[in-house]
C-alpha positions in Angstrom: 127.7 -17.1 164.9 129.5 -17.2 168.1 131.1 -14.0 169.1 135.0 -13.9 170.9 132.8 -12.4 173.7 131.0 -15.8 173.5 134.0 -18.3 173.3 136.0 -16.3 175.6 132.8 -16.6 178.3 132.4 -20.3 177.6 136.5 -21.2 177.9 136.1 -19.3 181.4 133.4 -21.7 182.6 134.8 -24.5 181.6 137.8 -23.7 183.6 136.1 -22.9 186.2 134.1 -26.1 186.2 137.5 -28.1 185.7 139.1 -26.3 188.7 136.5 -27.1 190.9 136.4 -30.2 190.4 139.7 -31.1 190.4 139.9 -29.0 193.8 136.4 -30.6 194.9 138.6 -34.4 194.4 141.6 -33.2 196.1 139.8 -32.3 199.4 137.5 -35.5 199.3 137.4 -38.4 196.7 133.9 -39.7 198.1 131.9 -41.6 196.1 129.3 -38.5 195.5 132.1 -35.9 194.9 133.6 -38.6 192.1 129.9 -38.3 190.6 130.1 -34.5 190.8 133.1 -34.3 189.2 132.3 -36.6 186.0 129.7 -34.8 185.3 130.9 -31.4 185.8 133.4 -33.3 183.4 130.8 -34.1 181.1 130.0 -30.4 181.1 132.6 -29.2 179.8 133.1 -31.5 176.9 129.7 -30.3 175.7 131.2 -26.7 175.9 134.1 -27.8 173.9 131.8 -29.7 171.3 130.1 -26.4 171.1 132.9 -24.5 170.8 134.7 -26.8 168.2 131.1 -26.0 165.8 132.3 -23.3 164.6 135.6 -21.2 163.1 138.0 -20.2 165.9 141.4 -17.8 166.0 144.7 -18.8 167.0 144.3 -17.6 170.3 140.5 -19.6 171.0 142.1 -22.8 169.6 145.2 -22.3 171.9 143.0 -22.4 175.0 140.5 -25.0 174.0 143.5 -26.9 173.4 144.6 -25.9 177.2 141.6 -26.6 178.3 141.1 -29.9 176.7 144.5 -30.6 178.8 143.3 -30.0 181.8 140.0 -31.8 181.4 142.1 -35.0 180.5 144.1 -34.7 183.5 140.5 -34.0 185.6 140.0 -37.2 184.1 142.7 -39.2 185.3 142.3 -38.0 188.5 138.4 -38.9 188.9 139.8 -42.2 187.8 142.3 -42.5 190.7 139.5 -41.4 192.8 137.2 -44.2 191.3 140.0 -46.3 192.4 140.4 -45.2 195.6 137.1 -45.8 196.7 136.9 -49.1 195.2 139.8 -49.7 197.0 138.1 -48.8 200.7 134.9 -50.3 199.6 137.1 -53.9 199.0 139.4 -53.2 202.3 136.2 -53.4 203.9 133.9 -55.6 202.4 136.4 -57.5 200.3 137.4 -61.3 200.7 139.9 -60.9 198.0 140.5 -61.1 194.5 139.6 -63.6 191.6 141.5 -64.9 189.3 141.2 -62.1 186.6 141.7 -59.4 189.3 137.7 -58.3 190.0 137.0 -57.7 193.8 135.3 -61.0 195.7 132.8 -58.7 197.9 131.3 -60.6 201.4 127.7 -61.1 200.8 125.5 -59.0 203.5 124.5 -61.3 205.6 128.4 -62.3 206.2 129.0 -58.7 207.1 126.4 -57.9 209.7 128.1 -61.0 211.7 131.5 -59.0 211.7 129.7 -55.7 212.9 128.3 -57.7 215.7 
């Protein structure tokens, strides 16, 4: 049985983990930060499921619910990020868009002749 020591310690790190991420994506969406950040992501929603296990008072289930917040916003934002970077990768690469929306990408060979 968990202790309010233990939930207490495992809603702090899973904070933690969601603030820097979220900080990590606001300095620089890369494509390796997005990767950090979902699975820092995926992190914490194995410390929720944990947490979830087991009985909790008001005041655990009031955070967890906080927390579960701010992780869905974490994930909306490495979404945008996703999105961002597809969105640089098609600027450069890109050739336009088909007719259901998906990025046409130049084939290699077509963009070495344009670095030329």
């Amino acid at each position: 049985m968990r202790t309010t020591e233990d939930v207490a310690e495992s809603c702090l790190a899973a904070e933690a983990k969601i603030s820097r991420a979220q900080q990590l994506l606001a300095e620089d969406a890369r494509p390796e930060n997005v990767d950090l950040c979902v699975a820092e992501l995926g992190e914490v929603a194995e410390l929720l499921r944990g947490l979830m296990d087991g009985s909790l008072d008001a005041d655990a289930s009031l955070t967890i619910r906080r927390i579960q917040g701010s992780a869905r916003r974490l994930n909306l934002q490495i979404q945008h990020a996703s999105r961002l970077c597809l969105g640089w990768i098609q600027r450069r690469m890109g050739t336009g868009y088909t007719a259901q929306g998906a990025p046409v990408l130049m084939p290699p060979e077509a963009e070495t002749l344009f670095e030329a």
